[in-house]
C-alpha positions as CSV (number, residue, x, y, z in Angstrom):
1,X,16.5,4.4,14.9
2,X,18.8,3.0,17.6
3,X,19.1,-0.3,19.0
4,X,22.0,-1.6,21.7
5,X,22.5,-5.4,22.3
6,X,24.3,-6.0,26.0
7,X,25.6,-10.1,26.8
8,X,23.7,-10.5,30.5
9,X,24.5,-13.8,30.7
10,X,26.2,-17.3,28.8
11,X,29.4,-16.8,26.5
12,X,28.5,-16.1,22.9
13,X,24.4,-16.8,21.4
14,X,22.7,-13.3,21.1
15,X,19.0,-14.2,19.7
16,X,19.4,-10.8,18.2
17,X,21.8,-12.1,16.0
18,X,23.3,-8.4,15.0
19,X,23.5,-8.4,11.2
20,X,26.5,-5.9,11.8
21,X,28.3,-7.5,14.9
22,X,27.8,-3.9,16.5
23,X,27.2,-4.1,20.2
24,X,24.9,-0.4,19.5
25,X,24.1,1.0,16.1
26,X,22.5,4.2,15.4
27,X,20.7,4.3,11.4
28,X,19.8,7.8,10.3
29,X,19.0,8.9,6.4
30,X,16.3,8.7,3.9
31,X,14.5,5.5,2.9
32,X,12.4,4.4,-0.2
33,X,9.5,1.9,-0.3
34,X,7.5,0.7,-3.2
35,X,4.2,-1.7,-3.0
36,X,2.7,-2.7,-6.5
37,X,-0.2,-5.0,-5.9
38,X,-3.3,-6.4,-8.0
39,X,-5.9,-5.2,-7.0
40,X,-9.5,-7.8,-7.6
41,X,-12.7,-5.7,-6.3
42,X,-15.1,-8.9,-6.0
43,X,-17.8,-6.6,-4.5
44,X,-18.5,-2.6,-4.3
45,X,-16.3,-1.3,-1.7
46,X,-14.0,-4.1,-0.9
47,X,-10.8,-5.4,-2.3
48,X,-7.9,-7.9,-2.0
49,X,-4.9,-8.3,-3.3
50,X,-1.2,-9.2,-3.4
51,X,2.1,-8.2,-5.3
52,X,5.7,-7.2,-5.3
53,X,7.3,-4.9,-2.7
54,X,11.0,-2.9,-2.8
55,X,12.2,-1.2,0.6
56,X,15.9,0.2,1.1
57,X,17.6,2.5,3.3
58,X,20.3,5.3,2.3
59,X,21.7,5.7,5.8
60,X,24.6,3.4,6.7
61,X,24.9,2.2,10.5
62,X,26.7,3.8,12.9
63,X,28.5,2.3,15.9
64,X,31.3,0.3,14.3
65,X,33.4,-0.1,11.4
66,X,32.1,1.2,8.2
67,X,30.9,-1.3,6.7
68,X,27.5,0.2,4.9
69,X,24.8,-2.2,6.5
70,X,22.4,-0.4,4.5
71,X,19.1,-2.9,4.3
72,X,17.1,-3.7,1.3
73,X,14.1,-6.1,0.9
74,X,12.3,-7.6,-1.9
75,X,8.8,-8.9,-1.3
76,X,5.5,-10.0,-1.9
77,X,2.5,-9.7,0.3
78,X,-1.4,-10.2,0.5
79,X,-3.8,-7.3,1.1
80,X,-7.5,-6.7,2.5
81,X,-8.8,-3.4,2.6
82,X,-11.7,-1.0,0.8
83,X,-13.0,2.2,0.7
84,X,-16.0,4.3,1.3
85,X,-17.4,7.2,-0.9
86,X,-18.8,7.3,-4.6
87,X,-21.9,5.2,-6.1
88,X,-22.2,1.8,-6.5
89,X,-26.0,1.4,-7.8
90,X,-25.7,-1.1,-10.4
91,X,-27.6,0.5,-14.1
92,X,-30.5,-1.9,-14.2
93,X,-32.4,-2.6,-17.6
94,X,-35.6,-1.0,-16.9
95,X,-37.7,-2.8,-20.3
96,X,-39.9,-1.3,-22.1
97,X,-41.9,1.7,-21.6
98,X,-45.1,-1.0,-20.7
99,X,-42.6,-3.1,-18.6
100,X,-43.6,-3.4,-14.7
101,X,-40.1,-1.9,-12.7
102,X,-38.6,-5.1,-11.4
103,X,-39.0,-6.2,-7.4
104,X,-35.8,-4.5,-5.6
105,X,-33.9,-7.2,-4.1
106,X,-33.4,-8.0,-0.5
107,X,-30.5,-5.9,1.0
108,X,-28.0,-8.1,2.7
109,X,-26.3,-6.8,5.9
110,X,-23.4,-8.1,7.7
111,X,-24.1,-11.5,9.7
112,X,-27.2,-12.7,7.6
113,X,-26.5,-16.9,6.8
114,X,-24.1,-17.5,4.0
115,X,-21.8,-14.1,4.9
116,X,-18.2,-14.5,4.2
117,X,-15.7,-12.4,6.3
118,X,-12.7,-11.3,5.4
119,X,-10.2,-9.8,7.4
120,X,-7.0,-8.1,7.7
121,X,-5.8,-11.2,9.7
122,X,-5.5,-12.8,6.5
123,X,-1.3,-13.0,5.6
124,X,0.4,-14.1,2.5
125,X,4.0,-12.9,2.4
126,X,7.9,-13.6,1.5
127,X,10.5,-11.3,2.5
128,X,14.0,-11.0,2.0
129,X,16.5,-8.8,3.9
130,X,20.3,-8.0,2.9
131,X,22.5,-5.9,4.5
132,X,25.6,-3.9,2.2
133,X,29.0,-4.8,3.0
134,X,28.1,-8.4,4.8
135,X,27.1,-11.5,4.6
136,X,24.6,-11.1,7.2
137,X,20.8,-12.2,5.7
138,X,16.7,-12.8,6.7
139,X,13.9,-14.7,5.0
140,X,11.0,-15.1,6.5
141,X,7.5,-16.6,4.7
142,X,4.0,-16.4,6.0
143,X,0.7,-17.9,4.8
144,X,-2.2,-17.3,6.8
145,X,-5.5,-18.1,5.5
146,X,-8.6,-17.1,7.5
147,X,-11.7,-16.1,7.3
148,X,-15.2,-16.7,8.9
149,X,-18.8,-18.1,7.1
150,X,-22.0,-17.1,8.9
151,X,-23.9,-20.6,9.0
152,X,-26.9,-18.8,10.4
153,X,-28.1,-15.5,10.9
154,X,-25.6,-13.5,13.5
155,X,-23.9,-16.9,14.2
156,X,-20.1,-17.5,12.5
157,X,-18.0,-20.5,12.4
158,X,-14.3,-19.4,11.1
159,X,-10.6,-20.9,11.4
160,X,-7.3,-19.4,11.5
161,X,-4.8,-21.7,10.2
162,X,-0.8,-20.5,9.8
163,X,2.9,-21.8,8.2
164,X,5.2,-19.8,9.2
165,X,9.4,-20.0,8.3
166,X,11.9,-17.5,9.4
167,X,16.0,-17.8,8.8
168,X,18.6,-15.2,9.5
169,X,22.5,-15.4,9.3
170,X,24.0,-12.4,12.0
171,X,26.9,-11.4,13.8
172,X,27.4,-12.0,17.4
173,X,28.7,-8.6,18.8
174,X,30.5,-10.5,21.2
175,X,32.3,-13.1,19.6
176,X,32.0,-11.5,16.5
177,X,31.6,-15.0,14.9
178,X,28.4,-15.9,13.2
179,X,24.9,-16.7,14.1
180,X,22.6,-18.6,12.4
181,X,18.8,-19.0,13.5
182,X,15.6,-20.6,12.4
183,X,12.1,-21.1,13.0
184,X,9.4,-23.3,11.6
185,X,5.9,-23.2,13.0
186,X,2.3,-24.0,12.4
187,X,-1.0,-23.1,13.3
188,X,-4.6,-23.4,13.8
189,X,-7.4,-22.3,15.3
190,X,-10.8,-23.2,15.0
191,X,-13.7,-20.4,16.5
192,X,-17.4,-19.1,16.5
193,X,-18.1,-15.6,16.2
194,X,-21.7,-13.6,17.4
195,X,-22.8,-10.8,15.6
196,X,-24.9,-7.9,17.6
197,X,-26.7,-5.2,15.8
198,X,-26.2,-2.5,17.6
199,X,-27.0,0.8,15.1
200,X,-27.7,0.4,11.6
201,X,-24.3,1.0,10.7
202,X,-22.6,-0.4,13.8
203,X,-21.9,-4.0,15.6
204,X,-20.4,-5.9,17.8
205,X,-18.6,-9.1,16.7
206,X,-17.3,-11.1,19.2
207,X,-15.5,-14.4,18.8
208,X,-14.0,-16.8,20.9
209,X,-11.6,-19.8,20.3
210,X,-9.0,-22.4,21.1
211,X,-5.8,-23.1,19.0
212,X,-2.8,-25.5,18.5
213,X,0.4,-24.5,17.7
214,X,4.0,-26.4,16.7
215,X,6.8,-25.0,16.3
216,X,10.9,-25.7,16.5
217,X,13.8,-22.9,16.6
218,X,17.7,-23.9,16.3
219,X,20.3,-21.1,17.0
220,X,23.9,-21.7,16.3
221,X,27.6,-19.6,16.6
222,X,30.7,-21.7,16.5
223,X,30.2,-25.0,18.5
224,X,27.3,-23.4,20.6
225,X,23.8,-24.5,19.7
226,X,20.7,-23.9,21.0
227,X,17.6,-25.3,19.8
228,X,13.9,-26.6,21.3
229,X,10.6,-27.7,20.1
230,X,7.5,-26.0,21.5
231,X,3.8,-27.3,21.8
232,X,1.0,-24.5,22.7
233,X,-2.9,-25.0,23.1
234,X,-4.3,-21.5,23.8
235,X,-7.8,-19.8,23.8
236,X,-8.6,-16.6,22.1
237,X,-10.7,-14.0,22.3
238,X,-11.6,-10.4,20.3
239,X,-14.4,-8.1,20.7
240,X,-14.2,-5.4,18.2
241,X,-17.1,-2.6,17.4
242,X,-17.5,-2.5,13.8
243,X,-18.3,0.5,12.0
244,X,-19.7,-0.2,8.4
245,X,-18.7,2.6,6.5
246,X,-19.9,1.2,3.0
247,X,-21.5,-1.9,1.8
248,X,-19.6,-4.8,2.5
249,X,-16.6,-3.1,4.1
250,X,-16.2,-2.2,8.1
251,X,-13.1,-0.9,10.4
252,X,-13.5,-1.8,13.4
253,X,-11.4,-1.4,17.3
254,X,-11.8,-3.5,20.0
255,X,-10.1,-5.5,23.4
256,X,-9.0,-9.0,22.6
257,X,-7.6,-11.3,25.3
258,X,-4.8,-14.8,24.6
259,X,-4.5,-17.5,27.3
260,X,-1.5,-19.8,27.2
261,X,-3.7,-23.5,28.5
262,X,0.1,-24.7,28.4
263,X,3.2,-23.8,26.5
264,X,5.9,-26.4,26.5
265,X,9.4,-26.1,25.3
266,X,11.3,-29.6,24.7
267,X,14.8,-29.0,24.2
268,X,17.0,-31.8,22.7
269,X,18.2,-33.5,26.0
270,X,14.7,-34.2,27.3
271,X,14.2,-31.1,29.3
272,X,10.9,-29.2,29.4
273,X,9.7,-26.2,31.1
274,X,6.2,-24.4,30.6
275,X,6.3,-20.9,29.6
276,X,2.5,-19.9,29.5
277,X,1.6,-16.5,28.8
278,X,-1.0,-14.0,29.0
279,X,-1.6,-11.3,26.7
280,X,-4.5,-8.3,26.8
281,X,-4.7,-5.7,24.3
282,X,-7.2,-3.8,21.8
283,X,-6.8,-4.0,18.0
284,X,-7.8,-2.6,14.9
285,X,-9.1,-4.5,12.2
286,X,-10.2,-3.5,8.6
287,X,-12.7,-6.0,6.3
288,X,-15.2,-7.0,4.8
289,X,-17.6,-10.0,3.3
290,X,-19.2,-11.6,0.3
């Protein structure tokens, strides 16, 4: 990997805040990474979970003195996946030889009333970054709950709601003096989803809907600081095919399209300027429901 930071313009805040104070850094070597989570399997094929997580690198920057910089972060995040393959017919008690076989039961499919979705979009994490030989730092923590109920057949209601915090101490290859920066924001986003059967083992799911979102960021070197608050209504959309590999799990690919209806920055002296954007791009997502 190799990143360069260049000053184009101001005197010494770099929002890159280089945990090494190197204008260009070059990191080569092996790297370890270790995820142990709980698994809980609350119906055949599906799963979530959450536990601890160890990454470090062995290569040391390059690009300035040598002072290590070799990162390592402790974690813990959530999970959402499942799998497809294997038998999951339930034994069933078939009585006595004289016994009638009992009725089978209904089969359930994907967007029938009471369906809870499940999604990769769902985030629960906490991260912490240190890099040898400085005091440079990151923490950043995530919660993300979301998920979608079918309130009547091929017809979803769902809500994305976020908190989101993330710190880091750097360097300012310029200056060289340090750089502290922040950001606190919040979420939500209410939506309704359609379900259309398109093959027995394939849908579309597309879901449209509006969100709100706070947030403030503070950057500071020296006596320089820069901070704003920021104030965004957008509307959302996704359109993925699902592919139902196994009872209640899917994967799924698909275009998904973010509107900026007005994105304000307020910085401290009063001044605001709108920075709307527009974002179009196709996703993957992995699931499933209850």
């Amino acid at each position: 990997m190799r990143s360069q930071e260049q000053l184009v313009s101001g005197q010494t805040l770099s929002v890159a805040a280089s945990p090494l104070g190197y204008p260009t850094t070059t990191r080569s070597g092996p790297w370890v990474a270790l995820y142990l989570p709980l698994l809980v399997h609350p119906v055949a094929h599906f799963f979530v979970g959450a536990g601890p997580s160890v990454f470090h690198e062995f290569g040391a920057a390059q690009g300035g003195p040598n002072v290590g910089g070799e990162r390592t972060s402790l974690g813990a995040s959530f999970i959402v996946g499942g799998y497809w393959g294997g038998s999951s017919s339930p034994v069933v008690d078939q009585g006595g030889a004289d016994s009638p076989p009992p009725p089978p039961a209904a089969a359930r499919r994907f967007g029938d009333a009471g369906d809870v979705v499940l999604t990769s979009a769902i985030v629960a994490s906490l991260f912490s970054v240190s890099y040898a030989g400085t005091d440079s730092s990151q923490i950043t923590a995530r919660l993300e709950p979301s998920l979608d109920v079918f309130v009547a057949d091929r017809v979803s209601l769902g809500v994305d709601v976020s908190l989101a915090y993330a710190g880091s101490t750097g360097i300012d290859p310029v200056t060289g003096r340090s750089v502290t920066f922040g950001n606190s924001a919040f979420g939500i986003e209410p939506r309704v989803g359609f379900d259309v059967r398109v093959a027995p083992r394939l849908s579309w799911y597309p879901r449209l809907g509006i969100g709100l979102g706070l947030a403030g960021t503070d950057e500071a070197s020296g006596p320089n600081d820069a901070s704003y608050g920021q104030v965004r209504v957008q509307f959302g959309a996704d359109a993925p095919f699902l592919v139902h590999v196994a009872d209640h799990f899917f994967v799924g690919f698909g275009p998904y399209l973010s509107i900026d209806l007005s994105d304000t920055l307020t910085f401290p002296s009063g001044a605001s300027v709108q920075n709307d954007a527009t974002s179009v791009g196709a996703d993957l997502v992995v699931g499933g429901w209850l």
